[in-house]
C-alpha positions in Angstrom: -19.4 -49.2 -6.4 -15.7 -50.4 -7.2 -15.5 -53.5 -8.6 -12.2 -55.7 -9.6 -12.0 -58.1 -12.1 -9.2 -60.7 -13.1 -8.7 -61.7 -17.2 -8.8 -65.2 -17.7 -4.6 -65.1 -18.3 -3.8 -63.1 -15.1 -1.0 -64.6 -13.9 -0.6 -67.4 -16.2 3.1 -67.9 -17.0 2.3 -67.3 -21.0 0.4 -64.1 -20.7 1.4 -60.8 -22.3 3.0 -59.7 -19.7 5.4 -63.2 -19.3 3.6 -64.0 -16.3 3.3 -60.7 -14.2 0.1 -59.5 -12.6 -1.4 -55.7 -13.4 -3.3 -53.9 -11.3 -4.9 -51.2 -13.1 -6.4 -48.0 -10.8 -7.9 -45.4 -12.7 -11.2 -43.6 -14.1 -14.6 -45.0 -13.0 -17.2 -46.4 -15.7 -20.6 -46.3 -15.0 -24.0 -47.8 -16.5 -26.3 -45.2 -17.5 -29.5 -46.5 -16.1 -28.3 -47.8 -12.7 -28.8 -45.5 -9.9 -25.6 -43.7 -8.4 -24.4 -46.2 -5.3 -26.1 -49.3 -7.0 -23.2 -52.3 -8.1 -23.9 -53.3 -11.9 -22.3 -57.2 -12.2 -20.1 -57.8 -14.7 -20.1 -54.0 -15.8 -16.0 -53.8 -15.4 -15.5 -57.1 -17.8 -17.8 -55.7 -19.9 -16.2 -52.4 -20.4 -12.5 -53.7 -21.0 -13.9 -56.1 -23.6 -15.7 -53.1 -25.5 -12.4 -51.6 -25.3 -10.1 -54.7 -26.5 -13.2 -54.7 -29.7 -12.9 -51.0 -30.5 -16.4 -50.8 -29.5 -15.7 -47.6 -27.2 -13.6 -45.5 -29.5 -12.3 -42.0 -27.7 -13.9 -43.2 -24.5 -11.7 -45.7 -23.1 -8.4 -42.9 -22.5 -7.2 -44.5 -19.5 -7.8 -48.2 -21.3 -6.1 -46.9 -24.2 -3.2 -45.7 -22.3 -2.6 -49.1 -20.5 -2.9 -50.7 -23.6 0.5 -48.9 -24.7 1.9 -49.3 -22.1 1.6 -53.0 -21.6 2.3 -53.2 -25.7 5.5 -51.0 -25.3 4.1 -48.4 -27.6 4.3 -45.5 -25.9 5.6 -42.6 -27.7 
């Protein structure tokens, strides 16, 4: 099931991004043990604060990409 979720700086005049908002469309995540169909709360917080940790390494492509992006450091 999609599921959106909002930092705690989106849109905050001081953020990363000098205020902007990002909408970020991509690559589903899933839990392992829910069933297919079944919503998993909290599972998209979860997965982009694993990411911003290191926690997900090769796994987080379309995170890691957005990450350079937003950074500048795409090369």
């Amino acid at each position: 099931m999609p599921q959106y979720w909002r930092g705690k700086d989106y849109g905050y005049e001081e953020n990363s991004l000098g205020g902007a908002r990002l909408l970020v469309l991509g690559e589903a995540h899933h839990h392992k043990q829910a069933e297919i169909g079944t919503e998993v709360p909290g599972l998209t917080e979860e997965v982009v604060r694993r990411h911003v940790n290191g926690a997900l390494g090769s796994h987080s492509r379309l995170l890691s990409m957005v990450e350079r992006l937003v950074t500048r450091q795409l090369g």
